[in-house]
C-alpha positions as CSV (number, residue, x, y, z in Angstrom):
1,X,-1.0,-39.3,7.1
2,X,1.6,-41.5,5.5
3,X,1.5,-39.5,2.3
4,X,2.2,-36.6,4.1
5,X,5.2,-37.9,5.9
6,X,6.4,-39.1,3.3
7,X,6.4,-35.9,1.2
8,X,7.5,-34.0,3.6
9,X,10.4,-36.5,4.2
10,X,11.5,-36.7,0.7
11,X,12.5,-32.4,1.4
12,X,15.0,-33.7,3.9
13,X,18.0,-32.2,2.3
14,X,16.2,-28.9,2.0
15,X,14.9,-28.3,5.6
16,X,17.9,-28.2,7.7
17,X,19.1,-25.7,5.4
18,X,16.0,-23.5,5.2
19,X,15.6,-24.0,9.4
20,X,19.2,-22.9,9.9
21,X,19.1,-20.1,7.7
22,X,16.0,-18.8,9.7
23,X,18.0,-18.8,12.6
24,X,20.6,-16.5,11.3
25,X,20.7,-12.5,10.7
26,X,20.1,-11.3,7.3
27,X,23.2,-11.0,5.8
28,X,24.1,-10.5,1.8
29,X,24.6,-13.0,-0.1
30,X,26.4,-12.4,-3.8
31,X,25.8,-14.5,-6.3
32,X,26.0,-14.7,-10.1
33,X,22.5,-16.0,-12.4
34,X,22.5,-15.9,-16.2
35,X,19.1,-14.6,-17.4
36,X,18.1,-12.1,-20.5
37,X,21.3,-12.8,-22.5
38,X,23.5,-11.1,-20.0
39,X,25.1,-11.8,-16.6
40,X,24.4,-9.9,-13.6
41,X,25.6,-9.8,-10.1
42,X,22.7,-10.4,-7.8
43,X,22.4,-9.4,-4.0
44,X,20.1,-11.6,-1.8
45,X,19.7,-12.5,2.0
46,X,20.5,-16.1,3.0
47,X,17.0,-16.3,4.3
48,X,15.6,-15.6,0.9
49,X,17.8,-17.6,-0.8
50,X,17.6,-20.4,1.2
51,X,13.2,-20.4,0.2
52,X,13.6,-20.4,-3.0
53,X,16.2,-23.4,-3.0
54,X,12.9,-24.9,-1.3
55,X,10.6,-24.1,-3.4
56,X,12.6,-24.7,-6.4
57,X,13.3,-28.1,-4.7
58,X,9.6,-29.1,-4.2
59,X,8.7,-27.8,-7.8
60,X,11.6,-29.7,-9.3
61,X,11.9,-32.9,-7.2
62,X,9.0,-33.6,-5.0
63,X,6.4,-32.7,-7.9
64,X,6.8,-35.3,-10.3
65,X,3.4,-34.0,-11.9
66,X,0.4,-32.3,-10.8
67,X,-1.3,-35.4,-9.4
68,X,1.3,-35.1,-6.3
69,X,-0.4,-31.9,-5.3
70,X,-1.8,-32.0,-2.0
71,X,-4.5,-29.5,-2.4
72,X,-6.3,-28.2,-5.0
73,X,-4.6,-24.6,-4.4
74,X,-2.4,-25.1,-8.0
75,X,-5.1,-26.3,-10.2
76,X,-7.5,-24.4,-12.5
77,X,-11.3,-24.4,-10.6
78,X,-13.0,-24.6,-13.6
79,X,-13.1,-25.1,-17.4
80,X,-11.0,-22.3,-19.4
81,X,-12.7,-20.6,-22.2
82,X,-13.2,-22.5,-25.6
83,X,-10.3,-20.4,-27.4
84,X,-8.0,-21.5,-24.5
85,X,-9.4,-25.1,-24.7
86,X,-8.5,-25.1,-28.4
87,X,-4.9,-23.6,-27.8
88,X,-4.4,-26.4,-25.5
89,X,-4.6,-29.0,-27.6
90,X,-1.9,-28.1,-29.2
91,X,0.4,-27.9,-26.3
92,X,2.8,-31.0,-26.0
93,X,1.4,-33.4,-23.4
94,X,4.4,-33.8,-21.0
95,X,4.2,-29.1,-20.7
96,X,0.1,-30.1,-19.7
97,X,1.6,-33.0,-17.3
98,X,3.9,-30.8,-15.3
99,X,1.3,-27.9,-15.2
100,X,0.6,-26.1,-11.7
101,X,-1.5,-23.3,-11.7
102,X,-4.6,-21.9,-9.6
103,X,-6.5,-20.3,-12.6
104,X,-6.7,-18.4,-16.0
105,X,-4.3,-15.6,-16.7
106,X,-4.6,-15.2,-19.7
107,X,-6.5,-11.9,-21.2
108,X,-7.9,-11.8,-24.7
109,X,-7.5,-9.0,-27.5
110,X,-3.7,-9.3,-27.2
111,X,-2.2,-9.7,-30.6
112,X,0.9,-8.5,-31.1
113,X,1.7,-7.4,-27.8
114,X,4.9,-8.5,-25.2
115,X,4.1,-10.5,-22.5
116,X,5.8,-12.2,-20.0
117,X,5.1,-15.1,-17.8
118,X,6.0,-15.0,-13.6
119,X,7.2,-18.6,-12.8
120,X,6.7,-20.2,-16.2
121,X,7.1,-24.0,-14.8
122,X,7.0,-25.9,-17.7
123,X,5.6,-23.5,-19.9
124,X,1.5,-24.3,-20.4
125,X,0.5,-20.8,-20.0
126,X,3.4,-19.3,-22.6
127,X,2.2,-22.2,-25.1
128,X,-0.8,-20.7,-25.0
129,X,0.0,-17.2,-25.1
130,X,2.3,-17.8,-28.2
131,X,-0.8,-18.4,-30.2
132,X,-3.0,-16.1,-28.6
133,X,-0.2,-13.0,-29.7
134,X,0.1,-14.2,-32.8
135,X,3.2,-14.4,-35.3
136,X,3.9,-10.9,-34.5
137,X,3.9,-10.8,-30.8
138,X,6.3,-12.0,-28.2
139,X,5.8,-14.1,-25.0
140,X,8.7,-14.8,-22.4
141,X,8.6,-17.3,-19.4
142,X,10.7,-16.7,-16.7
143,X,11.7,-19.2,-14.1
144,X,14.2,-20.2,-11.5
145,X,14.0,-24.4,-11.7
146,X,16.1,-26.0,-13.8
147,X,13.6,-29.1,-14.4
148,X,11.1,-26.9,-15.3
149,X,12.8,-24.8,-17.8
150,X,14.3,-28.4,-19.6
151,X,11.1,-29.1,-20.1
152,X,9.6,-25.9,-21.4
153,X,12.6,-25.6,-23.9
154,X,12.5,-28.9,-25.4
155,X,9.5,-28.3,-27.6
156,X,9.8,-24.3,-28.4
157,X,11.0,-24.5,-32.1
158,X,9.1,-27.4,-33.0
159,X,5.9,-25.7,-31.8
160,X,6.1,-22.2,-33.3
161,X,7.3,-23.0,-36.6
162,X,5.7,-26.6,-37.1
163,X,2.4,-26.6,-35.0
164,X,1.9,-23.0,-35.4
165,X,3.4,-22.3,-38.6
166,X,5.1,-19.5,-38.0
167,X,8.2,-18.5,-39.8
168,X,10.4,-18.3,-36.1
169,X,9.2,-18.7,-32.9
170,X,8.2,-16.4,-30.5
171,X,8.6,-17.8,-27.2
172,X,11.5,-17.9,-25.3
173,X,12.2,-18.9,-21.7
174,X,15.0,-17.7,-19.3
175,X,16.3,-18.6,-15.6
176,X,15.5,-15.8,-13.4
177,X,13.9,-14.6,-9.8
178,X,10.7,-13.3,-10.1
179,X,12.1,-10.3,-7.7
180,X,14.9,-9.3,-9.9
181,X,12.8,-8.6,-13.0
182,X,14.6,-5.2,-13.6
183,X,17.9,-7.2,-13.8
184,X,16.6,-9.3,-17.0
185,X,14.4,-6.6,-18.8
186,X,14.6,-3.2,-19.7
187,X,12.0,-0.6,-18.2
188,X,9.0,-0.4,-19.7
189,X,9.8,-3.3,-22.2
190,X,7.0,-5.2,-21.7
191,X,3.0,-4.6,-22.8
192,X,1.5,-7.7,-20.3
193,X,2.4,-9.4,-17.1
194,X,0.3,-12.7,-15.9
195,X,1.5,-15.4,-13.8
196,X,-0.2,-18.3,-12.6
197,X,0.1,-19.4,-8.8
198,X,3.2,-18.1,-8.2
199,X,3.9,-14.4,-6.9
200,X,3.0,-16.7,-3.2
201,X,5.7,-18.6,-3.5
202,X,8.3,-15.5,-3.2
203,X,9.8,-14.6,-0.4
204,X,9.8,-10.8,-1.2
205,X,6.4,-10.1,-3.2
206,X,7.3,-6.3,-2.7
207,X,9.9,-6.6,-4.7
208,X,8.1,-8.7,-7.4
209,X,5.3,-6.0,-7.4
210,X,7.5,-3.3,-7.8
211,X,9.9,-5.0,-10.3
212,X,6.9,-5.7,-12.5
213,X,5.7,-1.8,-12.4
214,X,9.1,-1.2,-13.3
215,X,8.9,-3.1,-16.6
216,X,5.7,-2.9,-17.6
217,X,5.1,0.0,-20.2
218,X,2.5,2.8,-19.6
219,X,-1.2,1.9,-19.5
220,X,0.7,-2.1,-19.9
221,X,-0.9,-4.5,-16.8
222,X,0.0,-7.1,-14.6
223,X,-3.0,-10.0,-15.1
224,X,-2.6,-12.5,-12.7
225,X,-4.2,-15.3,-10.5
226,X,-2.5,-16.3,-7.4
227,X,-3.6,-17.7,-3.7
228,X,-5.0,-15.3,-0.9
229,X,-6.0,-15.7,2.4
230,X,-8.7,-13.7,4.8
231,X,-5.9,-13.0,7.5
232,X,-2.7,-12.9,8.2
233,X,-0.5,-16.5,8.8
234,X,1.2,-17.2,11.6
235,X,5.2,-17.8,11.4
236,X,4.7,-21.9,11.2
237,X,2.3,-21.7,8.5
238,X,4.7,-19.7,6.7
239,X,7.6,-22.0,7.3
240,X,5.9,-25.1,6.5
241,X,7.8,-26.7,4.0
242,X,4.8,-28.7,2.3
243,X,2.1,-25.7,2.7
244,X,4.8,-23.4,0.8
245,X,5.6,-25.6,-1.8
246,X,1.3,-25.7,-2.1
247,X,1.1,-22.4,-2.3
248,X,-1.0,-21.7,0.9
249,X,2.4,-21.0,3.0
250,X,3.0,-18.1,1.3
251,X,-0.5,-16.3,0.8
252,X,-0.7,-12.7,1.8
253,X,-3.8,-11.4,3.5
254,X,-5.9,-9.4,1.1
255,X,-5.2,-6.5,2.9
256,X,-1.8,-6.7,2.9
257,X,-1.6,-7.5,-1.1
258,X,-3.5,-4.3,-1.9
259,X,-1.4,-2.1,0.5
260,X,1.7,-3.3,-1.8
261,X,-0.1,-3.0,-4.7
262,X,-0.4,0.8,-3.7
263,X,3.1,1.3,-2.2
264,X,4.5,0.4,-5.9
265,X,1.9,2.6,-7.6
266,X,-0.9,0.0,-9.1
267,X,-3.0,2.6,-6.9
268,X,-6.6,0.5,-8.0
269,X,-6.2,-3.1,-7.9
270,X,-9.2,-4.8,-9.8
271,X,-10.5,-8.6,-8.8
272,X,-12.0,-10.2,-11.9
273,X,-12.9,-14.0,-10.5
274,X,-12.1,-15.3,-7.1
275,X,-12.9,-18.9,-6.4
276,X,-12.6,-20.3,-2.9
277,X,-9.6,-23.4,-2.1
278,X,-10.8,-26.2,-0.1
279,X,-8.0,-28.0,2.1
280,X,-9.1,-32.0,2.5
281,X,-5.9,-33.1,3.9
282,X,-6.1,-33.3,7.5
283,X,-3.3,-32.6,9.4
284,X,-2.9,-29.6,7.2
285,X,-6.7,-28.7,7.4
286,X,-6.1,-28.9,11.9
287,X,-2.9,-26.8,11.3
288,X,-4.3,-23.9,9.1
289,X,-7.5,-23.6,12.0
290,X,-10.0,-21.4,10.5
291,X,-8.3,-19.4,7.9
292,X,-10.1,-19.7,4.2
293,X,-8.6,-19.2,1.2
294,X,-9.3,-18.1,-2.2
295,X,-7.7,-18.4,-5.7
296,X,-8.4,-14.7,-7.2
297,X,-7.5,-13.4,-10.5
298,X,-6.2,-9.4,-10.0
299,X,-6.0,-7.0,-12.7
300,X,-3.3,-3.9,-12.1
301,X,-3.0,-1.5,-14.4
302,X,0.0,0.8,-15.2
303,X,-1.5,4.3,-15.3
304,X,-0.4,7.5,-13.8
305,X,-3.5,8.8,-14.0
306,X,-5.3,5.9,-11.9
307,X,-6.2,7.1,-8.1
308,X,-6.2,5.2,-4.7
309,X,-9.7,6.5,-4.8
310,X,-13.1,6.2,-7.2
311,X,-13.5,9.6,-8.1
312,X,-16.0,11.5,-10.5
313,X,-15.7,13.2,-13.6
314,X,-18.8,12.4,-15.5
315,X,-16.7,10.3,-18.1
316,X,-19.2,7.5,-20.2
317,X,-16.7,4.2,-21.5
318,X,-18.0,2.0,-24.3
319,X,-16.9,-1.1,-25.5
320,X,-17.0,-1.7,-29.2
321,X,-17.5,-5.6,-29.1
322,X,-14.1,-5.7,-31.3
323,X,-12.8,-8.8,-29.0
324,X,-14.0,-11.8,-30.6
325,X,-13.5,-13.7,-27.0
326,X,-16.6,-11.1,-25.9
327,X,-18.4,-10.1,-28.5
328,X,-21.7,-9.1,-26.4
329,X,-19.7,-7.7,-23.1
330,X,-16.5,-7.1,-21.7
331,X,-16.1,-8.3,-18.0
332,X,-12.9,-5.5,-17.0
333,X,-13.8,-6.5,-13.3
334,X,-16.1,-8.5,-10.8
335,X,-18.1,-5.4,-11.1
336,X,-17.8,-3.6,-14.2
337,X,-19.4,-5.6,-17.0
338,X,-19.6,-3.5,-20.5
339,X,-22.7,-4.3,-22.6
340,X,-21.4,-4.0,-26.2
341,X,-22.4,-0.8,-27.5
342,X,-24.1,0.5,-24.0
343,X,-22.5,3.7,-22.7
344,X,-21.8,3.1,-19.1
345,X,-21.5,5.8,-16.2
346,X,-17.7,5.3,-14.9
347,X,-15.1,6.5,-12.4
348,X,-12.0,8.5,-13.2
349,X,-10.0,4.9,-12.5
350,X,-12.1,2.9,-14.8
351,X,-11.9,5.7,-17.6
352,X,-8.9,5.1,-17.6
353,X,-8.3,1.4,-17.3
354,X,-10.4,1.0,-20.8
355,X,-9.0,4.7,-22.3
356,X,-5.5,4.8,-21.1
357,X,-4.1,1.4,-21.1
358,X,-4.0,-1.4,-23.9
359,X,-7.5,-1.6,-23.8
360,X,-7.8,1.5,-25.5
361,X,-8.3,-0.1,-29.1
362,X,-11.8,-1.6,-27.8
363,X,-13.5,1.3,-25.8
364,X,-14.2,4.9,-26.4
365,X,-13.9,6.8,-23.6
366,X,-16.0,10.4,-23.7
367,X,-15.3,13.1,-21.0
368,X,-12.1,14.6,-19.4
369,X,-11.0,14.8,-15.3
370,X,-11.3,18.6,-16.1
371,X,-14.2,18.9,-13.9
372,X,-14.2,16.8,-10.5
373,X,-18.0,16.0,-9.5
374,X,-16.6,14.0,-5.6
375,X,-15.8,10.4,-5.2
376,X,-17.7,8.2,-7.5
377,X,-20.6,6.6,-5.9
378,X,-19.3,2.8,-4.9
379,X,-19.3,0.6,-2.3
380,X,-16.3,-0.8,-1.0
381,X,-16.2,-5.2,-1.5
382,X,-14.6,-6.5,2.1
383,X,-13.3,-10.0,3.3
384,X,-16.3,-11.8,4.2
385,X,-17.2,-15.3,4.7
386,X,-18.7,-15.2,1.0
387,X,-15.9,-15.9,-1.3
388,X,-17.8,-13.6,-3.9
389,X,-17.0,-11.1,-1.5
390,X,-13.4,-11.2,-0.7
391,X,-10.8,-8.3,-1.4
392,X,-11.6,-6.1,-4.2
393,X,-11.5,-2.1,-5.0
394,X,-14.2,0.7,-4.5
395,X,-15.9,1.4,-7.6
């Protein structure tokens, strides 16, 4: 209880600003942010403004490193794979120290491709990435907290060209809003999108959702773990100054997430891993009442072609085995797993998540949407008490 007080109290400056902004109609605010070499002139409410001077504030100030957290909401469930064990040992200790995230974002088979980071923090994930892309790829963090961004900088030359050996480095970070993405990068610039616990601490995930479809190239994807809950919250939960900062405040109801995901045209939003949060603290554990949560990793692809639907066309994928991380099977979903070699029956969708995306170079994809045989034959995963079961698409 005292540790509670006493992190909520040390947010004193932030509240009455956040609590009287609340109060207020919506109004625009104009502002200037540097970000992506250039300068823009930004439009946001006071409302929206005012949550991310909180968040920024717990991040930066109240956070010192991640054993402040209060729950176990920002930090990995379980071990990351062995290549991303290895990567991490090269990461400089005080990135690891000031590391909050909620899983494992990070896809393999992505050499020389352009990704970007949501929320970078102090960089861990974009470390990692640097070496995972290779010499000839390119990996950009983007975050709005000062502290964060000192720390991810410190170390970027001295890593890529001494630790990594490469002849100039290929990371770079930049102070932005995760909702103004289109104001920092050029449409369809960029090949991946992950993000690590963070999308929930935005006060418009709309426009985070549609901003990333915006920049991500055709059959590019946005890769992602974040916090989800089986309902919606209430307006207190929401508001709650140490829940936000967290990142159970801000957790959209499954529902809800996939409903955006559509609206912005990620038609077939894929889980790959959920994992459920426990909450030990509590007076927060008697405020949140029986809501669960879960930590889930989404996949969205960037595809025209993907439907809001599973349907059938009679297409067979294979996966080739070419990623060294999964040399026997390919996991593209909770509940696709390619067997190396194995033709597999799939939907229209999942054709063309493996055929028409930048998966391509490690499936072959036989069959056309020529001929429409129905809706594939699936069953629909729903919110359940299992967290194996929450969320999820058709097929």
């Amino acid at each position: 209880m005292k540790s509670l007080l006493g992190l909520t109290s040390r947010m004193r400056n932030v509240t009455p600003l956040y609590m009287n902004v609340l109060k207020k109609t919506s109004l625009p605010l104009q502002y200037t942010l540097f970000g992506a070499s250039t300068f823009a002139t930004l439009s946001q409410t006071d409302a929206d403004v005012a949550f991310h001077e909180m968040v920024s504030e717990y991040y930066g100030k109240t956070l010192q490193t991640n054993a402040d957290l209060k729950t176990n909401a920002c930090c990995a469930s379980e071990a990351p794979p062995l290549t991303i064990r290895e990567a991490l040992k090269k990461v400089p200790d005080e990135i690891l120290s000031k590391y909050y995230g909620c899983g494992s974002p990070l896809p393999f088979g992505i050499e020389g491709l352009k990704i970007l980071d949501l929320g970078s923090g102090s960089g861990q994930d974009c470390y990692v990435a640097a070496q995972l892309v290779g010499e000839n790829g390119k990996v950009i963090g983007i975050d709005m907290t000062d502290e964060q961004l000192d720390v991810s900088k410190k170390y970027v030359n001295e890593f890529c060209i001494k630790t990594l050996g490469y002849k100039q480095a290929n990371l770079e970070f930049i102070k932005g809003y995760i909702e103004m993405l289109p104001q920092y990068l050029e449409p369809e610039s960029i090949d991946i999108i992950i993000s690590n616990c963070v999308v929930n601490l935005s006060p418009r995930k709309d426009k985070v959702l549609s901003g990333a479809y915006e920049i991500l190239k055709e059959g590019g994807e946005f890769y992602f773990s974040d916090v989800y809950c089986d309902r919606r919250l209430s307006k207190e939960i929401q508001n709650h100054e140490v829940l936000v900062g967290e990142c159970i405040g801000g957790a959209l109801y499954t529902e809800d997430f996939r409903r955006i995901c559509q609206n912005v045209g990620f038609n077939d939003p894929r889980i790959l891993s959920v994992s459920e949060i426990k909450i030990e603290d509590p007076e927060l554990k008697q405020l949140l009442g029986n809501a669960k949560f879960y930590s889930i990793t989404y996949r969205l692809f960037k595809n025209k072609l993907i439907e809001d639907k599973c349907e059938d066309f009679g297409q067979i994928a294979i996966y080739d085995g070419s990623i060294k991380e999964h040399p026997d099977y390919y996991d593209l979903d909770d509940h696709h797993r390619f067997i190396t070699n194995k033709p597999m029956l799939v939907c229209g969708n999942t054709a063309n998540m493996v055929g028409g995306t930048w998966l391509k170079e490690h499936f072959k994809v036989l069959g056309d949407m020529n001929t429409h045989y129905g809706l594939f034959d699936c069953a629909p995963v729903t919110v359940t008490n299992s967290a194996d079961n929450v969320g999820g698409a058709c097929c």
